[in-house]
C-alpha positions as CSV (number, residue, x, y, z in Angstrom):
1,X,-10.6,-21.2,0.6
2,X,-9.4,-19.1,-2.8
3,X,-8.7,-15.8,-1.5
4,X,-9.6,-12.7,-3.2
5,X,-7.0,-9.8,-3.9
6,X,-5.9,-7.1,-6.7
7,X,-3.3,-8.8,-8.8
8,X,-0.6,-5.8,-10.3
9,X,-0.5,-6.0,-14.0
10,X,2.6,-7.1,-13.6
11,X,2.2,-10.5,-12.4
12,X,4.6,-12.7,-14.0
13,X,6.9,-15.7,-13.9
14,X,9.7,-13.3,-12.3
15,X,7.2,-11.3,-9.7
16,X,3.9,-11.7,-7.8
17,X,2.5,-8.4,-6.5
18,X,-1.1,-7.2,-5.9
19,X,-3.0,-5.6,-2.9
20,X,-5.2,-7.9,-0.4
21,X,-8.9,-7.5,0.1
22,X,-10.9,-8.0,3.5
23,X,-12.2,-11.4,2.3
24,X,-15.1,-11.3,5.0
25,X,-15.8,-14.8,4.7
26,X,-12.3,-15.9,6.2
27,X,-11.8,-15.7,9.8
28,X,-10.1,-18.0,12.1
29,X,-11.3,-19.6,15.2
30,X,-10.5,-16.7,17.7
31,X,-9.6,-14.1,15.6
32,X,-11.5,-10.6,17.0
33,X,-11.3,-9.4,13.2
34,X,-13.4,-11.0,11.0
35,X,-11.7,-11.7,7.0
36,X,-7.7,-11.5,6.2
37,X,-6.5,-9.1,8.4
38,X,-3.0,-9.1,8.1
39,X,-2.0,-5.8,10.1
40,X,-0.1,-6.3,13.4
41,X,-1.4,-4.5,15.9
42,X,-2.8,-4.3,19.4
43,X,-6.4,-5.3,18.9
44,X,-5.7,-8.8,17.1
45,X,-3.4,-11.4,18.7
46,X,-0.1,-11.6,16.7
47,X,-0.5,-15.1,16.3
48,X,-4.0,-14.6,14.2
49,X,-2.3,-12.5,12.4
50,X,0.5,-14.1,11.1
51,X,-1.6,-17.5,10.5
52,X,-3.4,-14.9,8.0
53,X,-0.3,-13.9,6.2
54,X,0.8,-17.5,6.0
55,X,-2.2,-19.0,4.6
56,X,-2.9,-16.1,2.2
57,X,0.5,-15.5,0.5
58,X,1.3,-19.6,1.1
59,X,-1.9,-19.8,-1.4
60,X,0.5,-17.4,-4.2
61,X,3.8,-20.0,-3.6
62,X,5.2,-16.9,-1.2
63,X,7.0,-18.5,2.4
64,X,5.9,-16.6,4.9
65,X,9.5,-16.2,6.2
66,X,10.1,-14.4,2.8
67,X,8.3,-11.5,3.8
68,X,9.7,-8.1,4.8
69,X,7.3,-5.5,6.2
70,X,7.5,-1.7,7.1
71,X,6.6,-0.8,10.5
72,X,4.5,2.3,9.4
73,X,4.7,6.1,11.3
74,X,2.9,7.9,8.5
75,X,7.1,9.2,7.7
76,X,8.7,9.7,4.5
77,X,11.0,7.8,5.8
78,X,13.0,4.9,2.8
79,X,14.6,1.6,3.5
80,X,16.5,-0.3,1.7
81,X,15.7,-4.1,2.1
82,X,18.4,-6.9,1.9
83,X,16.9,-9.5,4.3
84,X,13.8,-11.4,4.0
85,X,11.7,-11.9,7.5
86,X,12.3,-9.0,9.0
87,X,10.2,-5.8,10.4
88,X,11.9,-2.5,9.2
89,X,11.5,0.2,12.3
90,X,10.7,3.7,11.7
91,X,9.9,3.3,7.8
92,X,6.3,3.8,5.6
93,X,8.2,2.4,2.3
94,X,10.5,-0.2,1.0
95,X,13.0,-1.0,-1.7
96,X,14.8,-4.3,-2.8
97,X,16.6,-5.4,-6.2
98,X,16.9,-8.6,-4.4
99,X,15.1,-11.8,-5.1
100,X,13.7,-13.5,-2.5
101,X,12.0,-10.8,-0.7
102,X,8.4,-10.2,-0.4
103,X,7.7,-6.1,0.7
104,X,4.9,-5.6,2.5
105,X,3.0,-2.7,4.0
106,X,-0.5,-2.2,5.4
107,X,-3.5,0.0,5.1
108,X,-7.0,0.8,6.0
109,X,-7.6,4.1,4.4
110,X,-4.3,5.5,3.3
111,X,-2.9,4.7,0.3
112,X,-0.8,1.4,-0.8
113,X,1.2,1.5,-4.1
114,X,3.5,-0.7,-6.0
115,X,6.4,0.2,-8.0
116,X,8.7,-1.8,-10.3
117,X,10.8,-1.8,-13.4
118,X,11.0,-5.6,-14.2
119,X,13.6,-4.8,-16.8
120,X,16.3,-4.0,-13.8
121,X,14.7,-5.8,-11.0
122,X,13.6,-3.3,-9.0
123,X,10.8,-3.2,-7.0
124,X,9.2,-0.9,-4.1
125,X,6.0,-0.5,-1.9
126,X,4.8,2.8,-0.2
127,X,2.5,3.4,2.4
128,X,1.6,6.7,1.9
129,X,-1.0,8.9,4.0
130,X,-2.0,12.0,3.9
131,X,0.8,13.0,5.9
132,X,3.6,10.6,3.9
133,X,2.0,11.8,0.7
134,X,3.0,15.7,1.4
135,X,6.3,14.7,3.2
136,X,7.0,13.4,-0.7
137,X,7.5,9.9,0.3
138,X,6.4,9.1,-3.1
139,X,9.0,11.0,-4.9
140,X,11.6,10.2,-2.9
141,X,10.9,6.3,-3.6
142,X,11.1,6.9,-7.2
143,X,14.3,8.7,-7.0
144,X,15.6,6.0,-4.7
145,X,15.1,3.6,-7.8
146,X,16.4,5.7,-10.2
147,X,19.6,6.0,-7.9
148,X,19.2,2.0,-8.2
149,X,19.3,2.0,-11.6
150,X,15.5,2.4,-12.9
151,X,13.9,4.3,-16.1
152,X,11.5,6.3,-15.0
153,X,9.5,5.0,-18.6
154,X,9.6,1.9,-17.6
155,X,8.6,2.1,-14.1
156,X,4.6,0.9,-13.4
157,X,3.0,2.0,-10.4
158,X,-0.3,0.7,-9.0
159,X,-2.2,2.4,-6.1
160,X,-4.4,0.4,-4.5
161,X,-7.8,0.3,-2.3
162,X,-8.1,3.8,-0.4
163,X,-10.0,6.4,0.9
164,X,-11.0,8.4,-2.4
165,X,-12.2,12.4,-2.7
166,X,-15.8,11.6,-1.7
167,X,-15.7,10.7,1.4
168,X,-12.0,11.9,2.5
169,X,-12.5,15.4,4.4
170,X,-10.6,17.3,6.1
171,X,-9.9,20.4,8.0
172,X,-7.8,22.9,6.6
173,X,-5.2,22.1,8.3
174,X,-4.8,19.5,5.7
175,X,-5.3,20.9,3.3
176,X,-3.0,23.8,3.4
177,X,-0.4,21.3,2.9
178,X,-1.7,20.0,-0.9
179,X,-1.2,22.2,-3.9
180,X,-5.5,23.6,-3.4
181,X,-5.8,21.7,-7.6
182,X,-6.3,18.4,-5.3
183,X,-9.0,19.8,-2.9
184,X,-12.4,21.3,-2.9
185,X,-14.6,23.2,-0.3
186,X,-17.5,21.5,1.3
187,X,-20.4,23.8,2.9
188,X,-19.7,23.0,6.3
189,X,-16.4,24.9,6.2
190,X,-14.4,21.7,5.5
191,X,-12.7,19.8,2.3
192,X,-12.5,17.0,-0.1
193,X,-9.0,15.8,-0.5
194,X,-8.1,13.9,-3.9
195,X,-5.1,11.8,-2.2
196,X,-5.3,9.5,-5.5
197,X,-4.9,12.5,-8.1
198,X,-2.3,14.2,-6.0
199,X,-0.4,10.9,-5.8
200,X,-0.8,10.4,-9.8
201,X,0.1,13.7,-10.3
202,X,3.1,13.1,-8.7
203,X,4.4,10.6,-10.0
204,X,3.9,12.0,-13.5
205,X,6.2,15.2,-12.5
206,X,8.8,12.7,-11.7
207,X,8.6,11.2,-15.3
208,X,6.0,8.0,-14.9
209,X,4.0,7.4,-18.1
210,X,0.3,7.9,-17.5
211,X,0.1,4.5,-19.3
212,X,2.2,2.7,-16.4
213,X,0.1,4.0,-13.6
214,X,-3.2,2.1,-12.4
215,X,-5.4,3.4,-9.7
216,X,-8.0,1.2,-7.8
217,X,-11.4,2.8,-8.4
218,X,-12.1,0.9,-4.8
219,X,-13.1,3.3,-1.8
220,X,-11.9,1.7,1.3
221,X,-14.3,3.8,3.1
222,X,-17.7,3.4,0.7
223,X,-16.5,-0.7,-0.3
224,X,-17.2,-2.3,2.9
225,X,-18.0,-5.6,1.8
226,X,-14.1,-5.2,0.0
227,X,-12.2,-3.3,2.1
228,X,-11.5,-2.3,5.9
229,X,-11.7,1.1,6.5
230,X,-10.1,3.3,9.7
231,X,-12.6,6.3,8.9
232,X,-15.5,3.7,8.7
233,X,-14.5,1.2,12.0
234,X,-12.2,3.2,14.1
235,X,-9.9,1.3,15.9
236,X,-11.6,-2.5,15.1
237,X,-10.7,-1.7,11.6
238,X,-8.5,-4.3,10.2
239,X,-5.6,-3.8,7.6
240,X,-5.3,-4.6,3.9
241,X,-1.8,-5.3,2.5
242,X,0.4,-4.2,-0.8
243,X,3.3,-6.5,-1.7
244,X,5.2,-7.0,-4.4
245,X,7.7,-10.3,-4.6
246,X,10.7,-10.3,-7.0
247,X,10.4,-14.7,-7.2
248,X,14.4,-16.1,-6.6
């Protein structure tokens, strides 16, 4: 089958980058999640998992053994990524300059994003949460390629598929961590967090162009037939992926 996904703008002869989509109509024999669930975790056998990943990014001309993924602890925690095919412990986002490498992270409600500056080669994903998101993880991976090397005007940043203000409440616990421009009180004593605007904000502080960032108008909560959702299926949620792959 032709699978679905979000292709970043910058899809080109030098990198292939976009964010997967649940394709509901893909599932392999035995798989517990239905469509391309390419998260690894306890509910789906590995093995399903990584067939997923292999026939999905085999279908863009990306090895599976190319592929470098963040193991994901809601941190603010930065790697920097020399190998392809490996799992990087204790990290939420991921940096290369090296060709070859495909970075991966996944997501069912927080937010994925892409970062690159084709002119020096740099390229970085981010799986950013609530609780990544006001750690800074964000800002911290766009200083990390400036340290590389990057122009912050040249830099384009896509966010993908995830939760949006509507349906994202929270306690204010939450909320007392966000500057209160990116939240609003509900009736019931609760809030509406703006995790997409906060994240755009932030990256326009740090000397993006509003130009060079895209946000996915996709709810990953409200787009079921799109998108898996944590909120919306608990713990038989599958994941969506963002990768971006600098080609060799």
């Amino acid at each position: 089958m032709t699978f679905s996904y979000l292709p970043f703008e910058e899809n080109s002869s030098s990198l292939i980058a976009g964010f997967t989509l649940k394709n509901p109509l893909h599932q392999l024999e035995f798989a517990t999640i239905k469509g391309l669930n390419i998260g690894l975790n306890d509910l789906e056998k590995h093995d399903i998992v990584l067939e997923n990943r292999k026939q999905f990014f085999n279908s863009l001309g990306v090895a599976e053994n190319n592929i470098s993924s963040a193991s994901q602890i809601h941190s603010n925690n930065i790697a920097f990524v020399e190998e392809a095919g490996i799992i990087v412990p204790e990290v939420d986002g991921l940096i290369t300059n090296k060709k070859g490498i495909c970075l991966l992270i996944q997501v069912a409600d927080c937010a994925p994003i892409l970062l690159s500056d084709q002119k020096q080669g740099i390229v970085a994903v981010v799986h950013a949460g609530w609780r990544g998101a006001a750690k800074g993880i964000l800002v911290s991976m766009i200083q990390n390629m400036i340290d590389l090397g990057a122009n912050t005007r040249n830099i384009k940043m896509a966010v993908g598929p995830c939760i949006d203000v509507d349906n994202f409440e929270v306690g204010p616990e939450v909320v007392d961590v966000f500057p209160k421009a990116f939240s609003k009180k509900k009736k019931n004593g609760k809030y509406l967090l703006d995790l997409k605007m906060f994240l755009k904000n932030q990256a326009v502080d740090k000397g993006l162009l509003n130009n060079n960032i895209h946000i996915s108008s996709l709810c990953s909560v409200s787009d079921e037939t799109e998108c898996y959702s944590h909120r919306r299926e608990g713990t038989s949620a599958g994941r969506m992926g963002g990768f971006i792959y600098l080609k060799p």
